[in-house]
N, C-alpha and C positions, 0 to 999 in steps of 0.2 A: 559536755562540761563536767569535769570532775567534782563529786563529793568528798568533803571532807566529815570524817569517823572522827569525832573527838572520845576518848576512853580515859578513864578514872577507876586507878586503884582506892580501895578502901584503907581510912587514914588509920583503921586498926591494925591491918595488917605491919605499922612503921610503928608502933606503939613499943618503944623501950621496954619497958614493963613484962609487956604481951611474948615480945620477942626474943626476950632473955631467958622466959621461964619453959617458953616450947619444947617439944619432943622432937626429934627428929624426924618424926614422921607428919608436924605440923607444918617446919620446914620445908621437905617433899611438896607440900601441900601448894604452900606459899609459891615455891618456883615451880611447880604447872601454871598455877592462875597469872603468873607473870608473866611465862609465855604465849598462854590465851590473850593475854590482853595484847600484847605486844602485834600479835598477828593478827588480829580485830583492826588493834589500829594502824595496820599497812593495807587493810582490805578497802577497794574505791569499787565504783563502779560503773560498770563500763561503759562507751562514749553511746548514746539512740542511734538510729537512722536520722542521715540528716533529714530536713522537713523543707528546707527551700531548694528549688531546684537550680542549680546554678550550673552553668557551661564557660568553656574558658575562649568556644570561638566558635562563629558560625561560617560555614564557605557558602555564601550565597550565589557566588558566579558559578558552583557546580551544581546549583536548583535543578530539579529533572518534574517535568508535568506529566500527566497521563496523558492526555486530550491537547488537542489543537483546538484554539479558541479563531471564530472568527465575527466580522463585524458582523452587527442585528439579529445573530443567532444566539438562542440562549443557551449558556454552556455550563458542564456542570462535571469540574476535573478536580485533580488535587495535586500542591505541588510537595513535593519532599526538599528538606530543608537539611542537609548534612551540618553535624555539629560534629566538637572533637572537646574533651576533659568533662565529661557529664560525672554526675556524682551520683545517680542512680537515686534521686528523688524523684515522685509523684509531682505530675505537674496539671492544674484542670484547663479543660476548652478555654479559649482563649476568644476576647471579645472581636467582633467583625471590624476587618481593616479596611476601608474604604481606597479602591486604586484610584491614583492620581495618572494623568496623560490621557490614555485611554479610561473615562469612566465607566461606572457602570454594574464595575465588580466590586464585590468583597472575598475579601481572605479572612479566615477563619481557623488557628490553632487550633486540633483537634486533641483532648486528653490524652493522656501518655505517662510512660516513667522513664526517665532518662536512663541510658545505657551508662556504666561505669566505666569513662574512655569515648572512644564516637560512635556515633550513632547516629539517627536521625529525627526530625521533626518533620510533623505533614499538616500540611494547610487545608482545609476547603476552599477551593475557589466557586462559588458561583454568580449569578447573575446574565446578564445583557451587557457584552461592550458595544458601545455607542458608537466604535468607527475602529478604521484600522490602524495599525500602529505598536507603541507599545504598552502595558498595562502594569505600572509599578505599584507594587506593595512595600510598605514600609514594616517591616515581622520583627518580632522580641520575643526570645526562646531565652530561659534561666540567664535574664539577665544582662545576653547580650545584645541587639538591635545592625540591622542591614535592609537592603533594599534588595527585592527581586524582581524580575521584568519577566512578561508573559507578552509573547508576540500575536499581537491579533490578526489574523490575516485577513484580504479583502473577501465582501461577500461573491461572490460571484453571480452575475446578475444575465437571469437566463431568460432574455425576449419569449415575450407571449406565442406560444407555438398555434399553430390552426390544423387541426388533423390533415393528414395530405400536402401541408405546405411543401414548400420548397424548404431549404436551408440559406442563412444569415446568422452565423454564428460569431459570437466573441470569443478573439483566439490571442495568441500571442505573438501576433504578426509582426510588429515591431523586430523584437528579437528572432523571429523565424528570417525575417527577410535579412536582418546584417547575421544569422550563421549561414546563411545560405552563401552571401556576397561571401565572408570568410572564406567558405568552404570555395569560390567559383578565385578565390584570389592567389589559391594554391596551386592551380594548374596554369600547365602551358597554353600555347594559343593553341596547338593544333587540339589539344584537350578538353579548351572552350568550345570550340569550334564541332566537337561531338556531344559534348552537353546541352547546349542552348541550340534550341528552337523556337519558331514562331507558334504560337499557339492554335493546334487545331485538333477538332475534337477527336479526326481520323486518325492524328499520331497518338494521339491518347487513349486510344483504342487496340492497339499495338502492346500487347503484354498476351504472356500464356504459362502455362502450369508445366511445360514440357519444359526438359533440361534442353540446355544452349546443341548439344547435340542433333537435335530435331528440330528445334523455333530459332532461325536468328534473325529474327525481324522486330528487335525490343529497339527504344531507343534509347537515346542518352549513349552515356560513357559507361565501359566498361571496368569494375571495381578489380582487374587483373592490370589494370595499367598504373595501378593510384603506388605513388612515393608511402614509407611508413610515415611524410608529414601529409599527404592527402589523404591517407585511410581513417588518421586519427581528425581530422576536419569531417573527411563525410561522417563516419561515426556520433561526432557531436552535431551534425544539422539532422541525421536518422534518431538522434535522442530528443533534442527540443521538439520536431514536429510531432514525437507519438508520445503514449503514457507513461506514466512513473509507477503504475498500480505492481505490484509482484509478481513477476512471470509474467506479465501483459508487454502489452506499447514496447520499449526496446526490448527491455531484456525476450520477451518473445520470437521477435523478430532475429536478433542474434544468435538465440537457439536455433533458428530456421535455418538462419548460414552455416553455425557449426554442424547442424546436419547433413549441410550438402557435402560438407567437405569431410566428413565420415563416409559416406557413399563415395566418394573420388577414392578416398583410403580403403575403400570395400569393395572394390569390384567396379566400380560403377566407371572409372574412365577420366578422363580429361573434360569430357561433356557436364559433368558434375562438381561442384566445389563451390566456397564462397565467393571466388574470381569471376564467377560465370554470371555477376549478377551488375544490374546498370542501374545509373543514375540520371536523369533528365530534365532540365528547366523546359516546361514547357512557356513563352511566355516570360519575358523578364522578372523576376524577384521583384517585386511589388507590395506597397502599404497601400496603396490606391487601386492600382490595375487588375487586370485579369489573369494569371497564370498558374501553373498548375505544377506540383514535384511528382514526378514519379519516379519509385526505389522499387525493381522488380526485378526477378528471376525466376527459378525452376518451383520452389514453394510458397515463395512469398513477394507478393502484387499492394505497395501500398499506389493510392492516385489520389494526393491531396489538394484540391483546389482553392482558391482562393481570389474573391474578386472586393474590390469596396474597401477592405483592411477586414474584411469577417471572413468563414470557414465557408464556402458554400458548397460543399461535395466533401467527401471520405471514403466515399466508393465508386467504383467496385474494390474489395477487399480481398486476396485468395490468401488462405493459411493450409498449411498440410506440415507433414514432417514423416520422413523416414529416413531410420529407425522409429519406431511410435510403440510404446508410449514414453520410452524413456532410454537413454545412451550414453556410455562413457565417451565422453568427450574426446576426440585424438587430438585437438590442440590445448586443453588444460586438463587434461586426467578427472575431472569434473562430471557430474550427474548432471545430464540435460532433462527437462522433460516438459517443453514448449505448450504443448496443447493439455496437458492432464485438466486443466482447467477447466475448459471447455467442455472437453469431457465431462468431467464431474458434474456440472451443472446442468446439464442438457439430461443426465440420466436421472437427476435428483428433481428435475421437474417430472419425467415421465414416470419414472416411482413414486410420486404424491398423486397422482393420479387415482380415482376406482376404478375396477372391473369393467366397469359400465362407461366411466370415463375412457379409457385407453382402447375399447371397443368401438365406439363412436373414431377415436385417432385415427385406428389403423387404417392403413392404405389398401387397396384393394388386391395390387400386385410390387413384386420387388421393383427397387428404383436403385442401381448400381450406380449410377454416377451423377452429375449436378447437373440441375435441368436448368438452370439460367448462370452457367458456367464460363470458364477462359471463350470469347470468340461467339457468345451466345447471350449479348447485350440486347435488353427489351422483348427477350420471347417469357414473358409471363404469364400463365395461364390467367385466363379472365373468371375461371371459377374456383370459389376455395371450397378445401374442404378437411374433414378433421373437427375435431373440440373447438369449439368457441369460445376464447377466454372471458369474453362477457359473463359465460353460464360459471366462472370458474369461482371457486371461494378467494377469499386476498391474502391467506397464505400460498393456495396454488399460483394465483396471479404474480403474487412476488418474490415465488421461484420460477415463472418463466420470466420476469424481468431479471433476476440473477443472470439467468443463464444470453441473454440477450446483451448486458450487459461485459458480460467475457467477451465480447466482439467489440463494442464503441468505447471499449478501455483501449483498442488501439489508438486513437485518437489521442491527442495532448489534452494534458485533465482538461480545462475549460471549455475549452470543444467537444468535449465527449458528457459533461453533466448535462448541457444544452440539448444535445440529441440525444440522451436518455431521458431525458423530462419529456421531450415531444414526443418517442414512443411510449412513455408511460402515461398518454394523454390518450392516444390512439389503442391501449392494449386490451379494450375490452371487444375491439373488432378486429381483433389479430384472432388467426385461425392457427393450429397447430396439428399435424398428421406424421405418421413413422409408420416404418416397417422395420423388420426384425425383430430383433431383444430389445431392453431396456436399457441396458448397459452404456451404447451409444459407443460400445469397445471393440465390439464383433466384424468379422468379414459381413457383409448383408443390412446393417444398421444403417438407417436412414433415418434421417426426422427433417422435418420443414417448418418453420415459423415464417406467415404470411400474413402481413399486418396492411395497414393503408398504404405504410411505405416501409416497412421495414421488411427485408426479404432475407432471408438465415437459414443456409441448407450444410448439410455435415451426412457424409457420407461412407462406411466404411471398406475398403477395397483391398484385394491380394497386394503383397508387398511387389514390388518391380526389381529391384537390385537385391532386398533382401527376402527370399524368396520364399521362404515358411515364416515370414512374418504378414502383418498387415501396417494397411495407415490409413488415414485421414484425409478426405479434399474438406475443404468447406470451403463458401463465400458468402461473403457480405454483401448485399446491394440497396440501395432507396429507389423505389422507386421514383421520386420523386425530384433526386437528388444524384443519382451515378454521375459522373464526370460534371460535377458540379451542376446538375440541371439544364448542360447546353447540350 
């Protein structure tokens, strides 16, 4: 707000008298102090900072949270609140908002100074939401007032595991079994007529690591016959059944295709590609029944069962890739690099390791390829040996559960937190042994995790096609649980 300068000449200065008899150099005088005053009284001053923070709009529909809140868990995120005409005042903490729908939470305005133009505002959110759904705040930033929604998601509720059990998992069968129909409603008859079979554990049994060249005894239908509206259907029933995690579950597995079909473009032949790989209803698509999906070819073997409307199998599992560890794509120009994952966590357990611990590991002699591999169902050895993760501290323990878990992230998330809870109930009588380096990178690298039921072997081998390279076998098995426990 402006000051007003009020200024007064002196009345002698206008003194008839006074101003008659002056010198000229009294005069002089006179008109300086007139122009002093003059310019005193044009001088204001200038406007403060303003003190109330005021905004001219809030976008509440572009809210962004940090954190995924889910029901019964306690969460503890923040959401940012986009404003636009701030004035660049100081604004303090703001008092706890109580969420209405979902209760449970509070939002809480954190101090701040508004930006001059837009900017942002940030909330605390914490507390317990009560259930799933969604969690409205009703927020006021300088002024102006909106509502934001925080989506709760459900808990996921993961049946009491018993070491050694079998598997009964909660999956999302529902929508598994209509993309499957989806996917079974885009082909011909004689196309049905190679996908669907009767359910039996010998055809299920039927999968190998060898390209189409050497093994053609897979079943199902062949992914070289599929329409671009068939490819883009299995694609979406290969996305729903396995995980969302990054670089896991599909996007993994799709790496695995784009490899084969690098090796077809390298040397490798017509035997090689992502054509060369099948699809199988073992057993009608079922909420209730018994039957099983199997998507297999040259590096990658998924055999997911399913009986009751729950998961009851995941394995056996084969993952490999070559080129390994990583390859320009020949169908997107794109960096693949499928298994680095794996990798990394499998060496970042054996590097936490002591001296004394990875001497106890080591294996006796080399182990070049997988000992309960493609075609070599139920050969287990009956004694373990290696580190016992009981003896281990629970940072090491829960980097061998990291790395355990880079495998049951193939799984679709809900099915995969299930069977990572029951082997993280089982991991203090999991054994762990390797030969080679540590790295888990090298030609000679082996390692084995061998639990009640959890079976994890990763092996490093000469390249085949690309021949001063190397790659990867590994497999996944349960004992407890391969081909659904039949």
């Amino acid at each position: 707000m402006e000051q007003t300068l009020y200024c007064y000449l002196p009345n002698s200065i206008f003194n008839q008298n006074t101003f008659m008899n002056n010198s000229f150099v009294k005069l002089m005088a006179i008109v300086g102090l007139v122009v002093i005053s003059i310019v005193a009284c044009n001088k204001a001053t200038t406007d403060p900072t303003p003190t109330t923070a005021t905004v001219t709009a809030l976008t509440c529909a572009s809210t962004t949270y940090s954190a995924t809140a889910t029901a019964g868990t306690a969460y503890m995120g923040t959401a940012t609140v986009p404003y636009t005409g701030g004035n660049g005042a100081a604004y303090a903490t703001g008092s706890a908002i109580a969420s209405t729908g979902v209760t449970g939470l509070t939002a809480t305005l954190a101090a701040g100074t508004l930006a001059t133009g837009a900017g942002n505002a940030t909330f605390a959110i914490t507390g317990t939401p009560s259930a799933a759904g969604t969690a409205t705040f009703t927020v006021s930033v300088g002024g102006q007032s909106c509502s934001i929604a925080l989506t709760v998601a459900a808990a996921v509720v993961v049946p009491p595991v018993v070491s050694g059990g079998a598997w009964s998992f909660d999956t999302d069968i529902v929508n598994i079994v209509k993309v499957a129909e989806a996917f079974k409603a885009t082909l011909t008859a004689s196309q049905v007529t190679a996908l669907q079979y009767t359910y039996t554990k010998a055809q299920a049994q039927k999968w190998s690591n060898f390209p189409e060249s050497i093994y053609r005894g897979r079943v199902g239908l062949q992914t070289s016959t599929f329409t671009a509206t068939q490819k883009t259907a299995f694609l979406e029933l290969l996305k729903i059944t396995t995980g969302t995690t990054i670089n896991e579950g599909y996007e993994e597995y799709v790496g695995i295709l784009d490899a084969d079909d690098y090796l077809g473009a390298n040397g490798g032949g017509s035997g090689y590609g992502s054509g060369n790989y099948y699809v199988g209803f073992l057993g009608m698509p079922s909420t209730t029944g018994l039957w099983c999906l199997q998507i297999g070819g040259h590096h990658g073997t998924n055999l997911f069962t399913y009986n009751g409307g729950k998961m009851t199998g995941g394995t056996p599992n084969f993952r490999s890739t070559e080129p390994y560890p990583t390859w320009t794509s020949t169908n997107t120009g794109k960096m693949v690099q499928s298994l680095v994952q794996e990798t990394a966590a499998l060496a970042a357990f054996l590097q936490g390791l002591s001296a004394a611990e990875l001497a106890t590991a080591k294996r006796a002699s080399a182990q070049n390829d997988l000992i309960v591999g493609p075609q070599k169902d139920a050969s287990f050895p009956t004694t373990k040996t290696g580190v016992k993760a009981g003896n281990l501290t629970t940072a090491q323990k829960n980097l061998l559960l990291a790395a355990i878990k880079t495998y049951v992230d193939e799984l679709d998330d809900k099915a995969a937190g299930a069977v990572l809870a029951k082997y993280k109930v089982e991991i203090d009588n999991t054994y762990v042994s390797y030969v080679g380096g540590t790295t888990m990178a090298e030609k000679g690298d082996y390692i084995l995790i061998d639990g009640p039921s959890v079976w994890i072997e990763w092996v490093i081998q000469g390249g085949v096609i690309i021949r001063n390279g190397v790659h990867p076998h590994s497999i996944w098995r349960d004992k407890t649980a391969d081909y659904g426990g039949n």
